[in-house]
C-alpha positions as CSV (number, residue, x, y, z in Angstrom):
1,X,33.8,1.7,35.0
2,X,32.8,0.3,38.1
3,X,34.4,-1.3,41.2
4,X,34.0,-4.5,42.4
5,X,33.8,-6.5,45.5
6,X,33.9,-10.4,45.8
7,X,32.6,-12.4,42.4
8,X,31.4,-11.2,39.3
9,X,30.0,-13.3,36.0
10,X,31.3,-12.3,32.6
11,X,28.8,-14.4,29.9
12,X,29.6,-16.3,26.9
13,X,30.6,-14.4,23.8
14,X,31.5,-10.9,26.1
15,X,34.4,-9.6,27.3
16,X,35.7,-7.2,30.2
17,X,38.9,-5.4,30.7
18,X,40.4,-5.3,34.5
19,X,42.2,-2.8,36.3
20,X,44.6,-3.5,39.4
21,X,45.2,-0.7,42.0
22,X,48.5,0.0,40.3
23,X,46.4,0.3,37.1
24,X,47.6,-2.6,34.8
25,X,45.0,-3.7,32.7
26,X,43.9,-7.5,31.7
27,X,41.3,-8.8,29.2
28,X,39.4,-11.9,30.4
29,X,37.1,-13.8,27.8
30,X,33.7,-15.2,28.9
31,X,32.1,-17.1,29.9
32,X,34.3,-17.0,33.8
33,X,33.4,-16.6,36.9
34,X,36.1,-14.0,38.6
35,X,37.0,-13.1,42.3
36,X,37.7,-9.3,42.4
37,X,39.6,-7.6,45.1
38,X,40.4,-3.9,45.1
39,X,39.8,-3.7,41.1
40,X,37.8,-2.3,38.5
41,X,36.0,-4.0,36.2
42,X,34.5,-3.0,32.8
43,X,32.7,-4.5,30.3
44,X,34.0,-4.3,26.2
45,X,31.8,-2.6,23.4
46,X,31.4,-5.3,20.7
47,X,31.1,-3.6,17.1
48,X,29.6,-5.4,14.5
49,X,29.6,-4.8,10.8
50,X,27.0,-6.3,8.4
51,X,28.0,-7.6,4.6
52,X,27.2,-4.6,2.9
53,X,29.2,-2.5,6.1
54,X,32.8,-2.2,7.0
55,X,34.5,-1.2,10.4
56,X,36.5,1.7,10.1
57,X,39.4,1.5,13.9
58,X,41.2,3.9,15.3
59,X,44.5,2.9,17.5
60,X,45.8,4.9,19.9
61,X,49.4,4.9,18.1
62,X,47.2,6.4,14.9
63,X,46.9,3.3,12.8
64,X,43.9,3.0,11.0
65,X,42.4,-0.2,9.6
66,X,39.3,-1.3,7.4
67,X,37.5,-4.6,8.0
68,X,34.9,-6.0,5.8
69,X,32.0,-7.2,7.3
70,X,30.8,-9.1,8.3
71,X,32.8,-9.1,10.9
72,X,33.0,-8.1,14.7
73,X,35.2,-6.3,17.1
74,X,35.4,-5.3,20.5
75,X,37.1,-1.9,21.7
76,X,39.6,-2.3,24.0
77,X,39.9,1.1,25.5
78,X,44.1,0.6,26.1
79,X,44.4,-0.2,22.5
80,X,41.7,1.1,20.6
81,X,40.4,5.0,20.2
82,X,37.2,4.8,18.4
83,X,35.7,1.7,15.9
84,X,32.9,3.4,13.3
85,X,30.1,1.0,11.2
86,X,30.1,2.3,8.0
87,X,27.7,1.6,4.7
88,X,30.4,-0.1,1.8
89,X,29.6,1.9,-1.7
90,X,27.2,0.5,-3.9
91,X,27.8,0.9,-7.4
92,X,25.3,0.5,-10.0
93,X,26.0,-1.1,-13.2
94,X,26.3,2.8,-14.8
95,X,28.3,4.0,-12.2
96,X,31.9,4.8,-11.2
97,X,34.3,6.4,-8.6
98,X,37.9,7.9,-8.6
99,X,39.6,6.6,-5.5
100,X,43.2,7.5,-4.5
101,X,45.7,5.6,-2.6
102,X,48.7,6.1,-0.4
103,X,52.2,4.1,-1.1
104,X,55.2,3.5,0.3
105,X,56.3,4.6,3.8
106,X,56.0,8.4,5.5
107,X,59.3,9.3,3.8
108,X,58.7,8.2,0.0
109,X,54.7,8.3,-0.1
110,X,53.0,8.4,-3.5
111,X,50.1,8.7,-4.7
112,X,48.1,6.7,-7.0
113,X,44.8,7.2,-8.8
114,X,42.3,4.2,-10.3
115,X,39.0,4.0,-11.4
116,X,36.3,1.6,-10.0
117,X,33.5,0.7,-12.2
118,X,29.9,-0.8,-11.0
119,X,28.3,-3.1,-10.2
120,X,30.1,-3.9,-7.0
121,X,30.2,-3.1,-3.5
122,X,33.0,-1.5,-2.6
123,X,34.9,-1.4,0.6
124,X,37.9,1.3,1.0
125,X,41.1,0.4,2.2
126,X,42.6,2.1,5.1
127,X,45.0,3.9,2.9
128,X,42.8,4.7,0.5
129,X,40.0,8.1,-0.1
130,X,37.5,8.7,-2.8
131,X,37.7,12.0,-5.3
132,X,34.3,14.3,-4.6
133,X,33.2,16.2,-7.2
134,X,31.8,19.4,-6.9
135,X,30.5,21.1,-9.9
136,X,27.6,23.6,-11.3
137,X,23.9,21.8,-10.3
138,X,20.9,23.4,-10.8
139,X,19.4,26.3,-8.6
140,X,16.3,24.9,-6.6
141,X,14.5,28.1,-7.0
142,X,14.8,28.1,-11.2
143,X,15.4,25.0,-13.0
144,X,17.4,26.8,-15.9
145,X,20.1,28.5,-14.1
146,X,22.9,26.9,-12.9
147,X,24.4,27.5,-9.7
148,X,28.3,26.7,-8.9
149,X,28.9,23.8,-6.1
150,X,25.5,22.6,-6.4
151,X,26.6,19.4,-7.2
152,X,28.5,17.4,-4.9
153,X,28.9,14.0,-5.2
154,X,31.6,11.3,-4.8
155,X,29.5,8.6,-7.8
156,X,30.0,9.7,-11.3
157,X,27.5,9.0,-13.7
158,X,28.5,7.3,-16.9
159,X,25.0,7.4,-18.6
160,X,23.8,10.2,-20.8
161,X,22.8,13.3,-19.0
162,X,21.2,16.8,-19.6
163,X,19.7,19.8,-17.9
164,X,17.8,22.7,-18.7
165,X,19.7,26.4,-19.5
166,X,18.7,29.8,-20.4
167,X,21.3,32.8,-22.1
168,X,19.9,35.7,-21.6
169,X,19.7,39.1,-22.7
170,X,22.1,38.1,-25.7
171,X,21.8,41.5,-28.2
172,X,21.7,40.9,-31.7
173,X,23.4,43.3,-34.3
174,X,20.9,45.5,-34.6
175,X,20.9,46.2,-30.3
176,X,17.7,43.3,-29.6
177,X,17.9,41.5,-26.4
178,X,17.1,38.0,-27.2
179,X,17.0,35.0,-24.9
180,X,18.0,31.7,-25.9
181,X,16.4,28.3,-24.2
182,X,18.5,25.8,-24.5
183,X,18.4,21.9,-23.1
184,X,22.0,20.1,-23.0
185,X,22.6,16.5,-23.2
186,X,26.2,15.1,-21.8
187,X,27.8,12.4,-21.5
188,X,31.4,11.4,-20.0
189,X,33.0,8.6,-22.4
190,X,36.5,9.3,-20.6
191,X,37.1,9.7,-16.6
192,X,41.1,10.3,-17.0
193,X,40.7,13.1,-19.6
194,X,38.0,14.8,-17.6
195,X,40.3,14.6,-14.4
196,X,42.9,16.1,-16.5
197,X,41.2,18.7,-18.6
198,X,38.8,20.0,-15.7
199,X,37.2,19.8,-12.2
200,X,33.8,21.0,-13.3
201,X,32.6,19.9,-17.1
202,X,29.2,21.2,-16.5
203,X,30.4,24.9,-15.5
204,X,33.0,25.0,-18.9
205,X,30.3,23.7,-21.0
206,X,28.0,26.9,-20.2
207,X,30.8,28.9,-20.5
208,X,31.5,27.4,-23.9
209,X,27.9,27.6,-25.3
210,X,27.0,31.0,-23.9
211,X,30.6,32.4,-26.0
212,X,28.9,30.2,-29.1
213,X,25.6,31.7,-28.5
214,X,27.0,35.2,-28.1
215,X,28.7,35.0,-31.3
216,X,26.2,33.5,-33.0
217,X,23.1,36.6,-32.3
218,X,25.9,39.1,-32.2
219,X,26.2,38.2,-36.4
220,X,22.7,39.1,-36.7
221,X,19.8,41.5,-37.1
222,X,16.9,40.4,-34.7
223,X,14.9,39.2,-37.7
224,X,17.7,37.3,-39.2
225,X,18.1,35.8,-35.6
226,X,14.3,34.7,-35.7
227,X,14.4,33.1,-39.6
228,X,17.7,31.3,-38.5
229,X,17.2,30.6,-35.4
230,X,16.7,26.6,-36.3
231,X,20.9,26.5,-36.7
232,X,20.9,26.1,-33.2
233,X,20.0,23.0,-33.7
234,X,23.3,22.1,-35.1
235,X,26.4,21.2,-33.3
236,X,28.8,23.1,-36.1
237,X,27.4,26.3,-34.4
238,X,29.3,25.7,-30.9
239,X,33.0,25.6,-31.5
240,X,33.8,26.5,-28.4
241,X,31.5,23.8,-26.9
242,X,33.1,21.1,-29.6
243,X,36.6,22.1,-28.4
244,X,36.2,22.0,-24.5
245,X,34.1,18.8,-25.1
246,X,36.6,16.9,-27.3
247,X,39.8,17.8,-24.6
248,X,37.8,17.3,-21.5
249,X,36.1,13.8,-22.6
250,X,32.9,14.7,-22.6
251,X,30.8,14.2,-25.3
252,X,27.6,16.7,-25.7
253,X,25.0,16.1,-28.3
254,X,22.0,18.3,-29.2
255,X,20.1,17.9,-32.3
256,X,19.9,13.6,-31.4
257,X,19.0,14.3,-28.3
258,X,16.0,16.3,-28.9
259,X,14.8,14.0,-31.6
260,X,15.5,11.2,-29.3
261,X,13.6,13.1,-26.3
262,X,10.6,14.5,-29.3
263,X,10.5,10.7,-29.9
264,X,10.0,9.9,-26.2
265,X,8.1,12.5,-25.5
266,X,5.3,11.9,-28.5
267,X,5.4,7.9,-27.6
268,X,4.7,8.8,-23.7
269,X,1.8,11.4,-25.1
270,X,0.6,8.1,-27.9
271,X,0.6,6.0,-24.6
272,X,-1.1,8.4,-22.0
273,X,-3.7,8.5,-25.2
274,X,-4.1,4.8,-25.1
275,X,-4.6,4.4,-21.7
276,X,-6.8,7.2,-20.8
277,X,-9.1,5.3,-23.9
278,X,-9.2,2.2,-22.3
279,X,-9.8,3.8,-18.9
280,X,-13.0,5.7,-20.3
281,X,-13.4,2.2,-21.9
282,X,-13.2,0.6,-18.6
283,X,-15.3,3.2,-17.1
284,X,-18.2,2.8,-19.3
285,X,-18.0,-0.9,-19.5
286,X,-18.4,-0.5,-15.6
287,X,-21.4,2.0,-15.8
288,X,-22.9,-0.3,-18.2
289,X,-22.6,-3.4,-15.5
290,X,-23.7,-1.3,-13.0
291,X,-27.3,0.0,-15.0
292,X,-27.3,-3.7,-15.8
293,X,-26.9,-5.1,-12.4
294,X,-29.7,-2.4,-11.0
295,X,-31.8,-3.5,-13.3
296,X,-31.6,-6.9,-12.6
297,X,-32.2,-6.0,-8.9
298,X,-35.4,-4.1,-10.2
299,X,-37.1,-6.8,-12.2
300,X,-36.1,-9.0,-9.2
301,X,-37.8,-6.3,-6.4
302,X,-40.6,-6.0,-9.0
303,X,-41.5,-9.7,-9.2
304,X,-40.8,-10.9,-5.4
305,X,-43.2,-7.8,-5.1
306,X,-45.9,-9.1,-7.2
307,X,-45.5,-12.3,-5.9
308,X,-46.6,-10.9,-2.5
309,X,-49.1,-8.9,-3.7
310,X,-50.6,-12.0,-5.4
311,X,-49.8,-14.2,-2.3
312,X,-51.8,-11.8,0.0
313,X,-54.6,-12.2,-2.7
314,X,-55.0,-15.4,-2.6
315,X,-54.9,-15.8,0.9
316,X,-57.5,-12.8,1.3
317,X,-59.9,-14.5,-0.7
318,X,-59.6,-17.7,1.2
319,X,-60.1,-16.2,4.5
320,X,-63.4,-14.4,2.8
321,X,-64.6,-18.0,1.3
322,X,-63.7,-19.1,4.6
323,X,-66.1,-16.4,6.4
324,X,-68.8,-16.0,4.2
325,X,-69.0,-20.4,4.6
326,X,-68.9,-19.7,8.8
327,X,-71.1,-17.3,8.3
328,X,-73.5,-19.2,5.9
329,X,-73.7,-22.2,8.3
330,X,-74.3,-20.2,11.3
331,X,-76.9,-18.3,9.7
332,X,-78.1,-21.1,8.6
333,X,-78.2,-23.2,12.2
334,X,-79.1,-19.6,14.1
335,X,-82.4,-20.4,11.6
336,X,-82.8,-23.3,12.1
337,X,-83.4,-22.7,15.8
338,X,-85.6,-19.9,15.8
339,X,-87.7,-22.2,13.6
340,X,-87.9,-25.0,16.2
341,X,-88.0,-22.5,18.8
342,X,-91.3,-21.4,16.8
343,X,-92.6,-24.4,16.4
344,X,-91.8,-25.8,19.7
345,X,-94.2,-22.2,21.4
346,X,-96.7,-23.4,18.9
347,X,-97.2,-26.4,19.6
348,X,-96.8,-25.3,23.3
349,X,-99.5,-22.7,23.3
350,X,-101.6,-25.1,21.2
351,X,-101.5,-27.8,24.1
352,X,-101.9,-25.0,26.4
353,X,-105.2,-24.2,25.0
354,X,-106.5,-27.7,24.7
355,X,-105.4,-27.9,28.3
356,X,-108.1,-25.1,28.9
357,X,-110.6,-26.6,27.2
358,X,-110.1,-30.0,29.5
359,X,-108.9,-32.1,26.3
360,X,-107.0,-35.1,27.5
361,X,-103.9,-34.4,26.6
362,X,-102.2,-37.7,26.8
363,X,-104.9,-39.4,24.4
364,X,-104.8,-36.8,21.9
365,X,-100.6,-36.7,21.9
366,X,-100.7,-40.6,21.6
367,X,-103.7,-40.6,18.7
368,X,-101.7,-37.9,16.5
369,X,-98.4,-39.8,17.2
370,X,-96.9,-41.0,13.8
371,X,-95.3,-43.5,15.8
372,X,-96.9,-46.6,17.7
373,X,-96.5,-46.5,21.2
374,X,-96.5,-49.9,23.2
375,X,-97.1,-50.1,26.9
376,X,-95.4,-52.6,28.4
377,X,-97.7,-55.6,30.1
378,X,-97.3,-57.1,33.7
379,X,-97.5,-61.0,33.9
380,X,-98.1,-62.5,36.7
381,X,-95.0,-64.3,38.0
382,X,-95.5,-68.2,38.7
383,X,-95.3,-69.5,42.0
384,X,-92.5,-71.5,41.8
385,X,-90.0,-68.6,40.4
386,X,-91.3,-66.4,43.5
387,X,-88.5,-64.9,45.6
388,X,-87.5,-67.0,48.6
389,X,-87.5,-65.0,51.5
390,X,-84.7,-63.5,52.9
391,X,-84.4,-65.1,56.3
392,X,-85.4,-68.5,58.3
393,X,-86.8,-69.1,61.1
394,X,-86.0,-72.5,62.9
């Protein structure tokens, strides 16, 4: 709560409540724009409550009311104590709760009892609470002993049901401590006679068959216990059990169940066969891909390989061809010019010697010419194409 001077803003979709000095109290909606002088202001807590939720408000004069959601509601601090969100109860199609309801006024109140079965969602009324159940459940340390208040739930299963349970040290006739595993199937074909009859089926049923048991190995030597020991199997065996079952609505079954659950249990092992088959199946169909697919990549490295082999071959030999050719011609020119070379200081030394002996060169050179040489003749120029001269005198 805070004080305010002057103008305040309350928004669209809020609201505030306002004290005076004398401390009345006012609600004002938004959206408003309010003057303030000498009170306090203070802004409302809106509560809102999905479709599967419900509001659960407190007054002040102790009324309390459920609203389905969705829905929304602000608390207004003069009226209201507390407003709670809470999840509806979902009930599955296998599912149902007790729920008990208040009627008439505070002087002539009753109470009634009814059943709701699933699927629904289900929202309380005001008025109304729901039963909790609170019976044997198993002990988390040892899945075949049975613990008392383990269990404590407010949903009541209408399925069949079973859990694991061991009698021990049972003594047969001739003093032998035996021990007897047993696995219990239940199921609850009628809520009123089970709220009537008991408030914990599962404890009354091992109290039932361990009596049964009991009686059963008490009748026996040890060895008569072992060679009959397959009666157990049948439900004429637990009286007790038959009895408590048949008043309290529940309806237990043994030998069914464990064919039904044998059944189950050598299909699920048939099917866990069948698919760790096709998985090694799979898996060797995959290996076999895989050797495939590396081969593949081998003869592929194998030939691009030989391909470049024979590529650099080819273009080995032609650069050779290419350099023995060079090699040819320039052998072949570098002869060529030591021969004219030759030639050329043979013919030079030979002139050189004539040149000694005072031979006239020029004669001999033209006389062993293969080619005619002509010397070209002067002719005298006539006199009428002489030059004229260049200048004039006058």
């Amino acid at each position: 709560m805070k004080k305010k001077y002057g103008f305040v803003v309350i928004n669209s979709g809020y609201k505030a409540i306002i004290y005076n000095l004398e401390g009345e109290a006012r609600i004002v909606d938004g959206p408003q724009r309010l003057f303030l002088w000498r009170e306090k202001i203070e802004m409302l807590t809106r509560y809102t409550a999905s479709q599967n939720e419900y509001l659960v408000v407190k007054h002040r004069d102790g009324k309390l009311q459920h609203i389905k959601g969705p829905c929304s509601k602000f608390r207004v601090p003069t009226i209201i104590d507390s407003i709670i969100v809470k999840k509806a109860i979902t009930l599955d199609a296998h599912e149902a709760i007790i729920i008990y309801r208040h009627n008439g006024d505070a002087c002539e109140r009753t109470v009634d009892r009814y059943i709701e079965y699933g699927p629904k969602m289900f929202v309380p009324a005001s008025n109304e609470w729901l039963h909790e159940f609170s019976w044997h459940g198993v002990d988390p340390d040892n899945k075949t002993r049975q613990v008392a208040g383990a269990n404590v739930f407010t949903k009541l299963k209408l399925i069949p049901d079973q859990f694991y349970y061991n009698v021990d040290e049972i003594r047969t006739s001739d003093n032998g401590l035996v021990r007897v595993k047993l696995m219990i199937f239940h199921e609850i074909y009628d809520i009123n006679a089970m709220l009537a009859a008991t408030d914990d089926p599962i404890g009354d049923i091992i109290s039932c068959i361990t009596a049964d048991i009991t009686a059963f190995t008490a009748a026996r030597t040890y060895v008569e216990f072992v060679e009959k020991s397959a009666e157990l199997n049948e439900l004429s065996n637990y009286p007790h059990l038959m009895a408590i079952c048949k008043s309290s609505g529940v309806r237990a079954s043994h030998d069914e169940a464990i064919d039904k659950r044998t059944n189950l249990q050598l299909e699920f092992e048939r099917e866990q066969q069948l698919q760790e088959m096709k998985d090694r199946e799979m898996s060797a169909e995959k290996d076999r891909l895989t050797t495939e697919h590396n081969l593949q990549l081998s003869e592929l490295a194998h030939s691009q390989k030989l391909s470049k082999v024979k590529q650099k071959h080819n273009l080995e030999m032609q650069l050779k061809y290419a350099t023995d050719d060079i090699s040819r011609e320039k052998a072949k020119a570098d002869a060529d010019i030591t021969r004219r070379k030759f030639e050329i200081d043979q013919t030079l030394a030979h002139y050189t010697q004539l040149r000694k002996l005072d031979v006239a060169l020029t004669p001999y050179i033209l006389g062993n010419s293969a080619i005619p040489i002509r010397s070209p003749k002067l002719s005298r120029i006539p006199p009428n194409l002489a030059p004229l001269p260049m200048f004039t005198c006058i």
